[in-house]
C-alpha positions as CSV (number, residue, x, y, z in Angstrom):
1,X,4.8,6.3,-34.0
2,X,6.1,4.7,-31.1
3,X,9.0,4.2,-28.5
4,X,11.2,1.7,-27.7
5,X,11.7,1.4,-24.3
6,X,13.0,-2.1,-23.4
7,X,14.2,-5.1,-25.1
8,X,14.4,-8.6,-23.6
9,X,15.2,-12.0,-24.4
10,X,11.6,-12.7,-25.9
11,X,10.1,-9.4,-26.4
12,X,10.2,-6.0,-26.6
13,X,8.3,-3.0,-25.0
14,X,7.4,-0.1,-26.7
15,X,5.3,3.5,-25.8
16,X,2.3,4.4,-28.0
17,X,1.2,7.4,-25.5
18,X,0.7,8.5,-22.1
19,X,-1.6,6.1,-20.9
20,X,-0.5,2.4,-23.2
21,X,2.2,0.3,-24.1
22,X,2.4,-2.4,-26.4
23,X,4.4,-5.9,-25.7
24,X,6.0,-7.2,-29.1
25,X,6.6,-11.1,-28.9
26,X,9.7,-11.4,-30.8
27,X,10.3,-14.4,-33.3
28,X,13.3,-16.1,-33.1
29,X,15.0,-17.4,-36.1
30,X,16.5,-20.5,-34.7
31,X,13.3,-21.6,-34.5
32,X,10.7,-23.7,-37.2
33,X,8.5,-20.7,-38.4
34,X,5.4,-22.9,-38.0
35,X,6.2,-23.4,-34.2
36,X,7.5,-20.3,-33.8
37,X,4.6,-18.6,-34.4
38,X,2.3,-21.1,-32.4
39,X,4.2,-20.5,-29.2
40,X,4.5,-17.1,-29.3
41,X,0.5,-16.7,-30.3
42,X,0.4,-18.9,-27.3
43,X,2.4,-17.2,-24.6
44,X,0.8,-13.7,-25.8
45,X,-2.5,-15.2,-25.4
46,X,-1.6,-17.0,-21.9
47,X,-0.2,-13.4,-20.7
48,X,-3.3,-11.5,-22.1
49,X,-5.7,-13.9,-20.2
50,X,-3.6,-13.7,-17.2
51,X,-3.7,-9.9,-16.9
52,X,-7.5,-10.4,-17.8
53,X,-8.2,-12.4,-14.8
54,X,-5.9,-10.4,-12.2
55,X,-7.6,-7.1,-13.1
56,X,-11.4,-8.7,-13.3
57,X,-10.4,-9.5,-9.5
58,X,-8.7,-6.2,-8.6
59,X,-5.4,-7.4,-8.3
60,X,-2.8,-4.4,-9.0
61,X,-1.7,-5.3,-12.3
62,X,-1.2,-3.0,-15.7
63,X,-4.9,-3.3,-17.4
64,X,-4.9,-5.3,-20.6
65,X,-6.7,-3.2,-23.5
66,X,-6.4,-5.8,-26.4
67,X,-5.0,-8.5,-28.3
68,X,-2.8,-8.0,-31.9
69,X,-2.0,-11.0,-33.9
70,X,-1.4,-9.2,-37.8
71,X,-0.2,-11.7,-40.1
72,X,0.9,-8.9,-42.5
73,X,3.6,-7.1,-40.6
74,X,4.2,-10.7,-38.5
75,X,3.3,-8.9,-35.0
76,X,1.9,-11.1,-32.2
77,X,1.3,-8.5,-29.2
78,X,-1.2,-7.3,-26.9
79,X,-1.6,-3.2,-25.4
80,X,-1.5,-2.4,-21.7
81,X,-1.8,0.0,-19.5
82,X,1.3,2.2,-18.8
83,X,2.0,2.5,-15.0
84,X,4.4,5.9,-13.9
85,X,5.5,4.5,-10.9
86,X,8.6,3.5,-9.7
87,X,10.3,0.1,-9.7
88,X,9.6,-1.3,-6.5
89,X,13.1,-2.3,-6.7
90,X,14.6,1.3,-6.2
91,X,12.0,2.2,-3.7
92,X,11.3,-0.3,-1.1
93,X,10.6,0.0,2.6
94,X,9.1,-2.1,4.9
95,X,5.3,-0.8,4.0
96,X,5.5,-1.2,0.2
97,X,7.4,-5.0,1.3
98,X,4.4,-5.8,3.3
99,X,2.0,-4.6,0.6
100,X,4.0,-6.4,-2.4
101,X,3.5,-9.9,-0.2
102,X,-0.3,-9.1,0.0
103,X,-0.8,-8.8,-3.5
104,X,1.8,-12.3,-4.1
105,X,-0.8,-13.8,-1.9
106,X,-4.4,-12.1,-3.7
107,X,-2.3,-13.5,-7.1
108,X,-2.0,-17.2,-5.8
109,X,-5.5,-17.3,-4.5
110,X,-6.7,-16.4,-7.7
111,X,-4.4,-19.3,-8.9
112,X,-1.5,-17.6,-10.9
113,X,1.5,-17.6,-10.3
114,X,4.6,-15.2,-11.7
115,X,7.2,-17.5,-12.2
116,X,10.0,-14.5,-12.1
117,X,8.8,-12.4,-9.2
118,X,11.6,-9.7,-8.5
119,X,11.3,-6.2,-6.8
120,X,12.1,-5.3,-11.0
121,X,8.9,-6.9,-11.7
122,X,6.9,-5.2,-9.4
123,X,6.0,-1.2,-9.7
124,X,4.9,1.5,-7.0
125,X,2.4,3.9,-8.4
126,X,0.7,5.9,-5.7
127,X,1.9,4.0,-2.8
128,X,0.6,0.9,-4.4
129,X,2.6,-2.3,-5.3
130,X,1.2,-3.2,-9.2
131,X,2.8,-6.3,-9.9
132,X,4.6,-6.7,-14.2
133,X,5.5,-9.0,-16.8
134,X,3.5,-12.2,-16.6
135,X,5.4,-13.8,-19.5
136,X,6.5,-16.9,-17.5
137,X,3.2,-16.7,-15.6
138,X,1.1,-19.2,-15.5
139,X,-2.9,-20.8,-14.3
140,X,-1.6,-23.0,-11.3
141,X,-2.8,-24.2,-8.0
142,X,0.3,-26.2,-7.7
143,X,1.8,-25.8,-3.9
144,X,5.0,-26.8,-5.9
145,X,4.8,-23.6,-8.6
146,X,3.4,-21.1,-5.4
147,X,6.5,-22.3,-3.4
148,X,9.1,-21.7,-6.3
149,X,7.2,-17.8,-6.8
150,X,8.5,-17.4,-2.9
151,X,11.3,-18.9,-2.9
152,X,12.2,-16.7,-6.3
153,X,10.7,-13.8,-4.0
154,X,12.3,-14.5,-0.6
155,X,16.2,-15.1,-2.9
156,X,15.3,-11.5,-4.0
157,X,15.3,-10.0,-1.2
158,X,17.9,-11.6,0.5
159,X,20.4,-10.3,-2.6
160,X,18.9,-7.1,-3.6
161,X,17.7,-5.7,0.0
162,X,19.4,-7.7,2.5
163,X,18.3,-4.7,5.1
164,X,14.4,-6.6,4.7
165,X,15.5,-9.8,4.9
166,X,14.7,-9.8,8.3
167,X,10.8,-9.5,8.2
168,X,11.4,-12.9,5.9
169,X,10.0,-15.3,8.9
170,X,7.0,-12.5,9.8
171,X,5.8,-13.0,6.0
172,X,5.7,-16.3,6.5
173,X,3.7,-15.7,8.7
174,X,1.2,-13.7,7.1
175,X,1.2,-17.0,4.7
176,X,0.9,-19.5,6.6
177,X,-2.9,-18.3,7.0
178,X,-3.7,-18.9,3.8
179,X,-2.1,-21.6,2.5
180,X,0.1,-24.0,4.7
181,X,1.2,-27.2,2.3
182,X,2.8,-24.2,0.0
183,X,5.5,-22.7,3.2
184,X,5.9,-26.7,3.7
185,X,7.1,-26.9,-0.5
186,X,8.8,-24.1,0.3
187,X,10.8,-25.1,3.0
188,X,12.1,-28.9,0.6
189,X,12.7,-25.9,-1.9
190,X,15.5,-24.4,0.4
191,X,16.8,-27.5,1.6
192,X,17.7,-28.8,-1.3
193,X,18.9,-25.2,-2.3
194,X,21.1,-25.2,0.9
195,X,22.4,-28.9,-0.2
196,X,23.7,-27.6,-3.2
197,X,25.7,-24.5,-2.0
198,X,27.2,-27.5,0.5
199,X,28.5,-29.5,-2.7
């Protein structure tokens, strides 16, 4: 028997014990069965394999176990680790900021990106930042996608925990050592961001 214990647009997250959870793709309706079911076997797969390779390098991420695709009951999922942390997002401080950039920057050079990178998406077990949710995550080396996973990061902050917002130019920083032409998409990124609110 298992819990429900969240629900979102395109799937749902439920307890099986202590230690795992299981992420239900759900189908939607609206959609031709056929493809339905080929993009979520798809995205489940992409997320599985991009937990996969995190872990493998000793990212913080929740471990993958294994893969569920049962055509009887119509379940595409996989089984993960459950983390008992806290949400980054009701915990922060300057250390755990710091630490949740490092492991941004481990993810990219690994070449993933998140896609949706939030302090909700990000959990502190054990004064550790594990970072959540790769369902929009994706294999990229793109400066363009790294940039957009800042900028998503950076807009967080700014609206969530305006009281760090300040150590914004210092993570650049940090950065900037790794990976320059990415801060350089970033910056076009908040130009054209700042053009808008203009208009």
């Amino acid at each position: 028997m298992t819990t429900l214990i969240a629900t979102g647009a395109e799937s749902e997250i439920h307890k099986i014990n202590d230690t795992t959870l299981k992420k239900i793709r759900l189908a939607k309706t609206y959609r031709i069965p056929e493809i339905d079911l080929k993009l979520r076997k798809f995205r489940n797969r992409r997320e599985f394999k991009i937990l996969q390779k995190l872990h493998t390098e000793n990212i913080l991420v929740p471990e993958p176990y294994k893969i569920i695709e049962d055509k009887r009951i119509d379940e595409i999922s996989f089984e993960f680790e459950f983390l008992t942390g806290q949400v980054l997002k009701n915990c922060l401080t300057k250390e755990l900021l710091f630490k949740a950039f490092n492991q941004i920057i481990q993810m990219h050079k690994f070449e993933v990106t998140h896609s949706d990178l939030t302090t909700l998406n990000m959990i502190c077990q054990n004064n550790e930042i594990y970072l959540i949710d790769f369902g929009l995550g994706e294999f990229s080396v793109k400066p363009e996608d790294r940039a957009v996973d800042l900028n998503l990061f950076f807009n967080c902050i700014k609206n969530e925990h305006p009281e760090f917002y300040k150590y914004k130019d210092e993570l650049k920083q940090i950065y900037f050592k790794f990976n320059q032409r990415v801060l350089h998409n970033l910056e076009k990124l908040e130009h054209r961001g700042r053009n808008k609110s203009k208009n």
